[in-house]
Structures are given as structure tokens and as C-alpha cells.
C-alpha positions as CSV (number, residue, x, y, z in Angstrom):
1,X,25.4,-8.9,-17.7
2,X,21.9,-8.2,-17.2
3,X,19.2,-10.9,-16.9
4,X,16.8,-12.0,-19.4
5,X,14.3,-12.2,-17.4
6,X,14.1,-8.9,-16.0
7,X,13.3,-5.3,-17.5
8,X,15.7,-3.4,-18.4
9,X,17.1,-0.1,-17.2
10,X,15.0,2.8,-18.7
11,X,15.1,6.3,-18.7
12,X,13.6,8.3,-16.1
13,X,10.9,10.0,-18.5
14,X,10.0,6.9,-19.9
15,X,9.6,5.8,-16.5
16,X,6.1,8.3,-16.4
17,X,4.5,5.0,-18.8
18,X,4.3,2.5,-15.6
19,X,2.7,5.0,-13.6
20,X,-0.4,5.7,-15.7
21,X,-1.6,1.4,-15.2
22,X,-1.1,2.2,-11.2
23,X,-3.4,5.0,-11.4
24,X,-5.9,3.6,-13.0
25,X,-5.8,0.2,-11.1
26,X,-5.6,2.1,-7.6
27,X,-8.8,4.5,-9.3
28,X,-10.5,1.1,-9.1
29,X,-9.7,0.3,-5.8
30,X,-10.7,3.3,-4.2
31,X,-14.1,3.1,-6.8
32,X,-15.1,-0.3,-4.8
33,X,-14.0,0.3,-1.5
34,X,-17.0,2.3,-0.5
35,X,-19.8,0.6,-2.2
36,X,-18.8,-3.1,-1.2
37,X,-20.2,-3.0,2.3
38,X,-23.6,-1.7,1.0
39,X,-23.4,-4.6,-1.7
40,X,-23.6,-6.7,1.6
41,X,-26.0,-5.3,3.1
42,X,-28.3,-5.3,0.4
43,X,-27.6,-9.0,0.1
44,X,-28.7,-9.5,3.7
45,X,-25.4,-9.1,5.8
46,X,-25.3,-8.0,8.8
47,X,-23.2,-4.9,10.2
48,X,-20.6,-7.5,11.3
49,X,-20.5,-9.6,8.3
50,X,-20.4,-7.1,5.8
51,X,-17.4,-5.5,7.4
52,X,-15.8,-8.9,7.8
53,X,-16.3,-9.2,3.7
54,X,-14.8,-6.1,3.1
55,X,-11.3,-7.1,5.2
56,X,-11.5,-10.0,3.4
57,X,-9.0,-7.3,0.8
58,X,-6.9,-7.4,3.1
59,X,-6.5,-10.9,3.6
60,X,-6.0,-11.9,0.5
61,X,-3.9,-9.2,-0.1
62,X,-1.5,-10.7,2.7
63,X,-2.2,-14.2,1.7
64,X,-1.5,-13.8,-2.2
65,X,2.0,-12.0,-0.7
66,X,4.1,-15.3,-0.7
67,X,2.3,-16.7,-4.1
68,X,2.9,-13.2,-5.9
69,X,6.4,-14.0,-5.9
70,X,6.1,-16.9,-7.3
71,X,3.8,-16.1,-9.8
72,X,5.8,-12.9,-11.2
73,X,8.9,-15.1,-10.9
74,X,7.6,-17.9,-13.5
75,X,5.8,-15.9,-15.9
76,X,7.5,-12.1,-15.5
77,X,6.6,-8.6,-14.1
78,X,4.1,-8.0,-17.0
79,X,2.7,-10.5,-17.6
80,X,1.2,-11.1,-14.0
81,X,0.0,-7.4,-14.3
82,X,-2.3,-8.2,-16.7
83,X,-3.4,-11.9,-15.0
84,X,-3.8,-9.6,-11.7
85,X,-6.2,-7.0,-13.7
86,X,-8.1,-9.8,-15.7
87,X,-8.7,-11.5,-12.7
88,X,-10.0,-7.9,-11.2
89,X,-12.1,-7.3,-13.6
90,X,-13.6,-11.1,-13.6
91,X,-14.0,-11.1,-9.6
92,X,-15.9,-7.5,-10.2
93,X,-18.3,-8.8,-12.6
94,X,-19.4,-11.7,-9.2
95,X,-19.8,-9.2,-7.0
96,X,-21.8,-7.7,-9.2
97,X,-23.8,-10.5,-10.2
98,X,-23.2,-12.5,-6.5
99,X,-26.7,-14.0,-5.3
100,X,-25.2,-14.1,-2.0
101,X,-22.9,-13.6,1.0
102,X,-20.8,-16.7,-0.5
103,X,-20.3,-15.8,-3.6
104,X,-19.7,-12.3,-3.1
105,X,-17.0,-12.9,-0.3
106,X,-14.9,-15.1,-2.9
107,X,-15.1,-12.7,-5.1
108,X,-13.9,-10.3,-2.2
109,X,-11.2,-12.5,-1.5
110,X,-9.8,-13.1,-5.5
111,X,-9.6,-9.4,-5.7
112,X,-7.6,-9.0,-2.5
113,X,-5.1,-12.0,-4.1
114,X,-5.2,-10.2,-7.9
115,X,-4.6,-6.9,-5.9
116,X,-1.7,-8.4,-4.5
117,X,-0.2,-9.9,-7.3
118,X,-0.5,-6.4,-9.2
119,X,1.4,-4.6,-6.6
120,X,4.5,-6.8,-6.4
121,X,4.4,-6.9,-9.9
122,X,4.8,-3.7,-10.3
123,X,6.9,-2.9,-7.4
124,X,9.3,-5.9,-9.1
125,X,8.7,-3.9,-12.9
126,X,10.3,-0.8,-11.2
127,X,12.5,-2.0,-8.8
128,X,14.6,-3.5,-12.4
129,X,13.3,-0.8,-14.8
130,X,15.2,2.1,-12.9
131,X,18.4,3.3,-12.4
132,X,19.5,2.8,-9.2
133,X,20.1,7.1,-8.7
134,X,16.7,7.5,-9.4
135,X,14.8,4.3,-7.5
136,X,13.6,6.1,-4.5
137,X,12.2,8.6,-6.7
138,X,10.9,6.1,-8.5
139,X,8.5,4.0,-5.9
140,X,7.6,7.1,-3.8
141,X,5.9,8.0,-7.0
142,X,4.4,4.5,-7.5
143,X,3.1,4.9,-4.0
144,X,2.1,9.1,-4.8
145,X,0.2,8.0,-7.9
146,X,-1.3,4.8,-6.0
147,X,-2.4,7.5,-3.0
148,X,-3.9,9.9,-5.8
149,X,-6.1,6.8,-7.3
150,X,-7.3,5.5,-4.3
151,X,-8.5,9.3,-3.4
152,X,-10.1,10.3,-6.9
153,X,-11.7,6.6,-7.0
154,X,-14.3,7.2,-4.8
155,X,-15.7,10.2,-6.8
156,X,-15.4,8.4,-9.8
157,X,-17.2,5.4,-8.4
158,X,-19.8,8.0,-6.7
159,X,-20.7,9.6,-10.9
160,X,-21.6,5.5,-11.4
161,X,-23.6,5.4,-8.9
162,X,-25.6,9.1,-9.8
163,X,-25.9,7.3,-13.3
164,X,-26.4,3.6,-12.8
165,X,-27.0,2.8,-9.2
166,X,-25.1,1.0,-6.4
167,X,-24.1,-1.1,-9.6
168,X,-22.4,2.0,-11.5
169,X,-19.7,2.0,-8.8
170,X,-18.5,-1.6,-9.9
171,X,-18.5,-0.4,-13.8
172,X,-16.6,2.2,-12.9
173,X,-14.1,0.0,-11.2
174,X,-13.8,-2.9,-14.3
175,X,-13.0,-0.3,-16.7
176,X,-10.5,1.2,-14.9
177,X,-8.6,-2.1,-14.1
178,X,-9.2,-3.4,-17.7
179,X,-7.9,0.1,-19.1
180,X,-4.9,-0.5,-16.5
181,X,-4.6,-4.5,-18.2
182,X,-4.5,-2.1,-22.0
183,X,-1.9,0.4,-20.3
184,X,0.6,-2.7,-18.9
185,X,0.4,-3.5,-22.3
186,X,2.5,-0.5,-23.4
187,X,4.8,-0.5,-20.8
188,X,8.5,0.5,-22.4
189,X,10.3,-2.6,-21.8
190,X,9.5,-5.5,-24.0
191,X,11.5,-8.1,-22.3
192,X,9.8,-7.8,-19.0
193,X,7.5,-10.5,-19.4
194,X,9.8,-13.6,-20.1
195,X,10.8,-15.7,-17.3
196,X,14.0,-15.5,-15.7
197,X,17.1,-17.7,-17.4
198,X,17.7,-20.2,-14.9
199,X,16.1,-21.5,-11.5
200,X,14.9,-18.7,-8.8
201,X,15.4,-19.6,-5.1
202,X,12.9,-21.1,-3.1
203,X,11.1,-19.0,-0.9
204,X,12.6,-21.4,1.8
205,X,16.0,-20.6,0.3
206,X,14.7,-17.1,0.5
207,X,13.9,-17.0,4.3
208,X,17.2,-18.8,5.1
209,X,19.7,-16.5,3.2
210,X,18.1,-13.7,4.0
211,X,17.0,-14.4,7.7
212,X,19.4,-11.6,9.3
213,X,18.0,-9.3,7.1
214,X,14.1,-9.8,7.6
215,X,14.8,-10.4,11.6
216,X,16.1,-6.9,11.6
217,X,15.6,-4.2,8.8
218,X,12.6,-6.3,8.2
219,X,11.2,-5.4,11.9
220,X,11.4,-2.0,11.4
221,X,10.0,-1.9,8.5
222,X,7.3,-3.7,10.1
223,X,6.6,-1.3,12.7
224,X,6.9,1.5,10.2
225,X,3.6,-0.2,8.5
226,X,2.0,-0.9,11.6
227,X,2.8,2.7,12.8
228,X,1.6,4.4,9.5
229,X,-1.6,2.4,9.5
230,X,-2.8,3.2,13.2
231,X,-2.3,7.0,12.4
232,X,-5.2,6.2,10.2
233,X,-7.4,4.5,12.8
234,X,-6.1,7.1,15.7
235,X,-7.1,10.1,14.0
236,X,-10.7,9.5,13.4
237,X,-11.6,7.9,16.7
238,X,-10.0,10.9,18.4
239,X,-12.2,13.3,16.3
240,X,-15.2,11.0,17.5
241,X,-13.8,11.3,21.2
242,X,-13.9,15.1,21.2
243,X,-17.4,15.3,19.5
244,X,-16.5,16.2,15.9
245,X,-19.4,15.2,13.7
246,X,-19.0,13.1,10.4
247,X,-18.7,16.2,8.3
248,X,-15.7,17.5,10.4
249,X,-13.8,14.4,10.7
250,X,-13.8,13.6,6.9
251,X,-12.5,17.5,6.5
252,X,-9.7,16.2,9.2
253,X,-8.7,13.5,7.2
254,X,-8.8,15.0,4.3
255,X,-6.8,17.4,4.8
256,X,-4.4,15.2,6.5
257,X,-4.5,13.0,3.6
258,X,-3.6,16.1,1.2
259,X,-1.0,17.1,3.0
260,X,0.2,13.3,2.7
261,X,0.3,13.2,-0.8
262,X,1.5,16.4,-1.6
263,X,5.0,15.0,-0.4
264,X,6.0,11.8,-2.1
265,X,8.2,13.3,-4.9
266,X,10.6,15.1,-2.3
267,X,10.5,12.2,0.0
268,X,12.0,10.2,-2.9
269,X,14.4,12.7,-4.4
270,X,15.6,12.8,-0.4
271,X,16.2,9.7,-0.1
272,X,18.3,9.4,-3.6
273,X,20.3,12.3,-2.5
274,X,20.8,11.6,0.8
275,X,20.2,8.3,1.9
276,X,17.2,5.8,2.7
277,X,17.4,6.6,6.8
278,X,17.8,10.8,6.5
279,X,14.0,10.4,5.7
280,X,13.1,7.4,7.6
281,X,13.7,8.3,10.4
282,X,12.9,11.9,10.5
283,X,9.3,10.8,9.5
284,X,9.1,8.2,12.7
285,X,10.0,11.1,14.7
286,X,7.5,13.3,13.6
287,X,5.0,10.6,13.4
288,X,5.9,10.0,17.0
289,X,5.6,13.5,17.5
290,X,2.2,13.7,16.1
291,X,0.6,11.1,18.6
292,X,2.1,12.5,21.8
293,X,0.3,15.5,20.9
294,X,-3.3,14.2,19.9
295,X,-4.2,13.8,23.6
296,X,-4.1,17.8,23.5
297,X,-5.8,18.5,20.6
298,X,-9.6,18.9,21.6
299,X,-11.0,21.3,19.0
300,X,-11.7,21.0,15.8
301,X,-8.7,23.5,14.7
302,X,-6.1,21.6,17.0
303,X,-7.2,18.4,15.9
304,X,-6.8,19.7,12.4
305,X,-3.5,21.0,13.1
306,X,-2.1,17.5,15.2
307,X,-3.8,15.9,11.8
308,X,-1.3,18.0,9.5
309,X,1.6,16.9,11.3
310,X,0.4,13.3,11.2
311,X,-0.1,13.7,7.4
312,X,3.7,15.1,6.9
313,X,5.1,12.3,9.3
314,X,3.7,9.9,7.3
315,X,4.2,12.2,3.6
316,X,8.1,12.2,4.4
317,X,8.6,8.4,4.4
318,X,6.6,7.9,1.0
319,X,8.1,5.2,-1.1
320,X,10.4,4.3,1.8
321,X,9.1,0.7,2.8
322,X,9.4,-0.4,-1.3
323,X,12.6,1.6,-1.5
324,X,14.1,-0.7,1.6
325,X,12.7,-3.6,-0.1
326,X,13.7,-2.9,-3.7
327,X,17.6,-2.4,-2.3
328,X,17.7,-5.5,-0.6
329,X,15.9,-7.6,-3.2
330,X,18.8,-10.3,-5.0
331,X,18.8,-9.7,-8.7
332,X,18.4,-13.5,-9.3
333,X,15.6,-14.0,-6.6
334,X,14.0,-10.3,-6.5
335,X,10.2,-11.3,-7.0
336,X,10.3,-13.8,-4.6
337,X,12.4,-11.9,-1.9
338,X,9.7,-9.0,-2.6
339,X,6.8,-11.4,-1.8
340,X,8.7,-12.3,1.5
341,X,9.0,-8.5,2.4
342,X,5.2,-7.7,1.3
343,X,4.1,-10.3,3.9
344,X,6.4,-9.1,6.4
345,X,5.1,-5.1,6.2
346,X,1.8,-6.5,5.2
347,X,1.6,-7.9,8.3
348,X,2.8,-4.7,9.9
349,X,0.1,-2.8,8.3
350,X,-2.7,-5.2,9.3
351,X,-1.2,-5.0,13.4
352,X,-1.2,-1.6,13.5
353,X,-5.0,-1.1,13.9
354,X,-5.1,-4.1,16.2
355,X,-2.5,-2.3,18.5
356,X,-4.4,0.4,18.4
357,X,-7.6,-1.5,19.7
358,X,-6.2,-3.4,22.1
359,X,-4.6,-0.5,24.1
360,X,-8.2,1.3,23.8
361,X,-9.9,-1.6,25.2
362,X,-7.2,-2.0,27.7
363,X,-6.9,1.1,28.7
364,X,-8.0,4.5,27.3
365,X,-7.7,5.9,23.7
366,X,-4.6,8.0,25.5
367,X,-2.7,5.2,26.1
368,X,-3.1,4.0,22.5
369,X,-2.0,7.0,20.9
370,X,1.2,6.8,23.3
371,X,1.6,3.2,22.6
372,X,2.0,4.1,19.3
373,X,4.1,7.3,19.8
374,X,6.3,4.2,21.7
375,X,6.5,2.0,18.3
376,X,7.4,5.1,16.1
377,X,10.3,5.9,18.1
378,X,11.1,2.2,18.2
379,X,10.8,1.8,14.2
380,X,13.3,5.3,13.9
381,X,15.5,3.5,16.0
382,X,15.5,0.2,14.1
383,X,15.9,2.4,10.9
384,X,18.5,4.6,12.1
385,X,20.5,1.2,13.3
386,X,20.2,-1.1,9.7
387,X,19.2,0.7,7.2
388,X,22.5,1.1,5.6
389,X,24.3,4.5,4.7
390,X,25.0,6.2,2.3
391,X,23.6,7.6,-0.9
392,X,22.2,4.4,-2.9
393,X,22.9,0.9,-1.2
């Protein structure tokens, strides 16, 4: 009997209506994220501080993780969309209008929560609304269209900026997150925002009956964050290392990042054929694969090259960290159990970069890009031993 409180199973086409609200909020994103340390600045910041108010995304993002849960919980999928964009759209307006460093990093900090609360939302919205054949296929292109956004946001936010200034970037952001708010508003399922019939677990109820679970598929999925995440710290500072100027490096990247995105749908369609670990693991392998050879790569063609490999490593496990989450989520429980596993990768995602300094500083840049070569065969290993078999859990 299905649950109230939960969307209902829709058809895959009807499916292509959720993803137009995660482009348009991710368009946002990437719109900010360049501007928002030169908000600082101009405000008086220094270096430091202005990059410790732009991770303050981040920490809200990983903060909000646990709340999320409840929030979508008590008041449904939908309906915490459009809080999370409202709020967006408010906390854009202060940074805008911030007098100072205090002002702007709370506003810094509400859009890192509302940013979190939109993406378990949505994950939660998805995980429900598809048939289970078709759920990989589903989130990898959740993630896909997210990757997309965050790239064309930047060039949006930069055609504010020609017109109105530093300002226009932030204008260009609040009307994509408050055309995402309009868009949740047509999502197909009607039913998705009422609260769940009945009490949810506790996330202590959470932790406790799912404690196996998070202690080991929810390590590797950890180290699958933390491994994905460093690829994009490695890659640049290796270009820097070999002398590639800023021009060069962006071109690396980018066409890393191209080759990235052009792989999300056959990552999922893999995974719903095949299983979740006959692309998990592959993709830590060739991750792994990608790092070992960075060390050799001292031109600007071989370091393109180790870059393409490093984008398909990380292209061939789109959608897999939701996916893992989304097929051990309870039905009864499945926002809050999804707030659990957001702060667990989360977490992963934020350590990777960390790793990565600490081995530099410890050692060389070498043995950081081995270190992590080390993880990503450890995280294919811990996905080839509990993720579980099979077509669709």
C-alpha cells in the first residue's frame, strides 16, 4: 500500500518535469560561486577570510544534512523545495545588501543550509517518484543536470555582471532559484508535499537500525566522495606544478569536466541493467588509475590526457553515491535515513581535499596523488564487498 506521504511512482517521461527545478537551482549555484569571494573582498576581507566565507557553503551544506531530514520528513519533499529556494533567494538578497563581513557570512551560511535542504529534498522526491527499474537512471541524471547547471552558471552569472556589475551576478542567481521555487511547483505528483501518515524514526533510531549499514557501505561511499573530490584539487595543483599557466589549466579542467558530464546517462542505465557495483567499481579503478599516472604527465597534452581519464573515472560512477543511498533508504524513514547518508559522504567530500593537503605538506604532491590512488582502490574494494548484487536491490 503506498504511503501518503510520499510521491508516487511516475512515468519515466514525466520524470523530465523534476529535472528542469535542479537546473535552474544548480544554474544559481554556479552563478554565485565565482563572484562571492570578490563580494568579500570588496567589503574589506582579507584573502584568508574571504575564502573562509565562501566554505562556509560547505558547512552548512554538511550541517543542514541531519536537519534536512527532518525538515522534508514533517512537511514533504515539495514543500521543503520551495522553503530551501525561498530561503535562497532571501539569503541572496543579504549578500547583496550585507554592510559587512558578518552579515554577508550568515547569509553565506543560510544558503549552504537552504542548499542542503533542496538537495535531499529532491534526492527524497526521486528516490519515491521512480520506478525502481529506472532509479539509477534516474539520480545520475539529477546529478548530470545538477553538473550542467553548476557549469552554464558561471556564464550566466558573468552576462550580470557585463550588464549590472559585481551585483548582476547575484540577480542572476535569485531568479534562477525563484524560477526553480515556480518549477517545484509543477512537479507531477500532487501528493508529495503532505506529511507522512504516522511517526518517522528518530534519527537516533536511524543510526541504531541502520548502524551495520553506514559502518560499512556507508565507508565506502565515503571514500568514494572523498576520492572524487581530491581528483578536483589534484588536477589543478599538478598543472601549477608542471608550469601550466591559468589559461591552460582551466582548458585542463574543462575538458576533464566535459568529458565528466558527458557520461551520467550510461552510468545510470549501467547500473539499472547491471547492477550498482559493475559501475562502482570499475570507476574507482580507473580513478585509481588516473592518479598513479599524474606523476608522469608533465606536458600540457599528457596532463590533458591523465585529466580525460580522471574525468571518465569519475563520469562512470555518476548518480552512484544517491543510487546507494536511495536503495538503502526505509520507505517509512527515507528522508531521514537520506540526511544520515548526506552527512556521511558529505563528510567524505569535504576530507578529500584535506587528504590531499596533508600528504602535500607531508610529503610531496607525488605522494598525495598516490595516497589517493590508495583510497580509490580501497573504496572499489569496499564497493565490490557490500554493495549488494544483482540488478535492482
Amino acid at each position: 500500500m503506498p504511503n501518503p506521504g510520499s510521491p508516487r511512482e511516475v512515468p519515466w517521461r514525466s520524470l523530465a518535469a523534476v529535472y528542469a527545478p535542479a537546473a535552474l537551482f544548480s544554474t544559481g549555484q554556479g552563478a554565485l560561486l565565482p563572484v562571492l569571494p570578490l563580494t568579500a573582498r570588496d567589503l574589506g576581507a582579507s584573502v584568508a577570510v574571504s575564502a573562509s566565507l565562501v566554505a562556509l557553503l560547505g558547512v552548512g551544506q554538511v550541517a543542514g544534512a541531519l536537519p534536512a531530514g527532518a525538515l522534508v520528513t514533517r512537511v514533504g519533499e515539495q514543500r521543503a523545495m520551495l522553503l530551501a529556494a525561498l530561503v535562497s533567494a532571501l539569503a541572496l538578497a543579504g549578500v547583496v545588501l550585507a554592510p559587512g563581513e558578518a552579515l554577508l557570512a550568515g547569509c553565506v551560511l543560510a544558503l549552504g543550509l537552504a542548499a542542503a535542504v533542496w538537495s535531499l529534498a529532491r534526492q527524497s522526491f526521486l528516490t519515491a517518484a521512480a520506478p525502481v527499474h529506472l532509479r539509477a537512471r534516474a539520480l545520475s541524471t539529477l546529478g548530470g543536470v545538477g553538473r550542467i547547471g553548476t557549469f552554464a552558471g558561471p556564464f550566466a552569472g558573468a552576462g550580470g555582471s557585463a550588464l549590472l556589475g559585481l551585483r548582476g551576478a547575484y540577480v542572476v542567481a535569485g531568479i534562477a532559484v525563484l524560477l526553480a521555487a515556480a518549477a517545484v511547483v509543477m512537479l507531477p505528483d500532487p501528493g508529495a508535499g503532505r506529511p507522512a501518515a504516522g511517526p518517522a524514526p528518530t534519527t537516533r533510531e536511524v543510526l541504531r537500525s541502520h548502524a551495520r549499514l553506514l559502518a560499512t557501505l556507508g565507508v565506502a561511499a565515503l571514500a568514494v566522495q572523498a576520492v572524487r573530490q581530491s581528483r578536483q584539487t589534484v588536477l589543478p595543483l599538478w598543472c601549477e606544478h608542471v608550469g601550466l599557466d591559468a589559461t591552460t589549466t582551466s582548458l585542463v579542467a574543462g575538458v576533464s569536466g566535459a568529458v565528466d558530464m558527458l557520461l551520467f546517462y550510461p552510468a545510470g542505465s549501467v547500473m539499472d541493467r547491471l547492477g550498482r557495483a559493475a559501475v562502482g567499481v570499475p570507476s574507482m579503478l580507473v580513478l585509481a588509475l588516473g592518479h598513479v599516472l599524474l606523476p608522469f604527465a608533465h606536458t600540457a597534452w599528457t596532463v590533458a590526457a591523465v585529466g580525460v581519464v580522471l574525468g571518465f573515472g569519475n563520469g562512470m560512477g555518476a548518480g552512484l553515491v544517491m543510487t546507494l543511498g536511495a536503495d538503502a533508504a526505509p520507505p517509512g524513514g527515507r528522508a531521514v535515513f537520506l540526511g544520515v547518508w548526506r552527512l556521511v559522504t558529505d563528510a567524505g567530500a569535504a576530507s578529500g581535499p584535506l587528504l590531499v593537503g596533508a600528504l602535500a605538506g607531508a610529503g610531496s604532491l607525488v605522494l598525495a596523488t598516490g595516497g589517493v590512488a590508495v583510497l580509490a582502490l580501497a573504496a572499489a574494494a569496499g564497493l565490490f564487498a557490500f554493495v549488494p548484487r544483482g540488478r535492482n536491490p
